[in-house]
C-alpha atoms as one frame of an Amber mdcrd trajectory, in Angstrom:
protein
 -21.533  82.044  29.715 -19.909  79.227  27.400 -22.154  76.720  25.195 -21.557
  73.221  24.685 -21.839  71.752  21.530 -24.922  69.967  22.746 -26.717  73.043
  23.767 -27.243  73.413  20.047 -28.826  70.303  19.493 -32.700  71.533  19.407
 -31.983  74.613  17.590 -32.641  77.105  20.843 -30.729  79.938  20.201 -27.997
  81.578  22.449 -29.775  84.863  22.989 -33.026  82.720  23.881 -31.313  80.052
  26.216 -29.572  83.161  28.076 -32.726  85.442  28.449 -34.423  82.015  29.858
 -31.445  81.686  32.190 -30.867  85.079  33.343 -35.172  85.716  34.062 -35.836
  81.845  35.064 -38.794  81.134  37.152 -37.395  77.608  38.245 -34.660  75.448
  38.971 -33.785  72.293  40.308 -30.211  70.968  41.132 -29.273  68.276  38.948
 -27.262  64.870  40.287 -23.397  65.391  40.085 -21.770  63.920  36.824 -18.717
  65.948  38.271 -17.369  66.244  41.392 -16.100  69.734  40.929 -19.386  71.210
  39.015 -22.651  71.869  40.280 -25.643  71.482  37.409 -28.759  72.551  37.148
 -32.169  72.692  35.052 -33.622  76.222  35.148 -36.968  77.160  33.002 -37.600
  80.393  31.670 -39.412  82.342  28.900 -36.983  82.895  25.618 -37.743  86.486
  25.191 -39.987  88.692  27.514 -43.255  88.257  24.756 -43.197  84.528  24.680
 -46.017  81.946  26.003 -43.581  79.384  25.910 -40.760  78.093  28.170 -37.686
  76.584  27.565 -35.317  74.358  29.810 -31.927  74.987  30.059 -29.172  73.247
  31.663 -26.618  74.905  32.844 -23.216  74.034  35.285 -21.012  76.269  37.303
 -17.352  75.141  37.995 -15.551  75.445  40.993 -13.657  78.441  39.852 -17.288
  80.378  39.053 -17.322  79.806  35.287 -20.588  79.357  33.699 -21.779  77.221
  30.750 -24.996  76.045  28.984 -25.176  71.866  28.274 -28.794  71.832  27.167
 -31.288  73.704  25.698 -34.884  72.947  24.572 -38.605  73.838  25.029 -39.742
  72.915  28.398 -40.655  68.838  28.800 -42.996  67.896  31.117 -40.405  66.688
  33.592 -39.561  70.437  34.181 -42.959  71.555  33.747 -43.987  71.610  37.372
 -41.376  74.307  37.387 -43.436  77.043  35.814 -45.457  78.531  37.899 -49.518
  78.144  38.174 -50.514  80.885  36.662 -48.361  80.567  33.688 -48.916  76.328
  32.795
């Protein structure tokens, strides 16, 4: 998994934008910018003990490589993404 420049921009740290990534509990596809990579927002926890979730974008090229645009605690335009029992 690659990181942007921008993914840096709130200070969320690689370790904690992966773990949110790789143990999400929501995502939603995000419109094309483009054509050959697919985006999307996933929300996760940054670290197993946390009461807080973060939002992380991420895109997949057509040849399967991953990277990480965006990373930040969760806004409440991804907050419907956490589940009940956790918001």
């Amino acid at each position: 998994m690659r990181f942007t420049p921008s993914a840096y921009r709130h200070g969320i740290s690689e370790e904690d934008a992966k773990h949110a990534v790789l143990h999400s509990v929501g995502r939603v596809e995000l419109a094309a910018r483009y054509p050959s990579i697919k985006s999307f927002m996933m929300v996760g926890k940054p670290h197993p003990q946390a009461r807080h979730y973060l939002e992380v974008g991420v895109g997949m090229s057509a040849q399967g490589e991953f990277y990480i645009f965006h990373a930040m605690e969760v806004t409440d335009l991804y907050r419907h993404l956490i589940p009940r029992e956790d918001s």
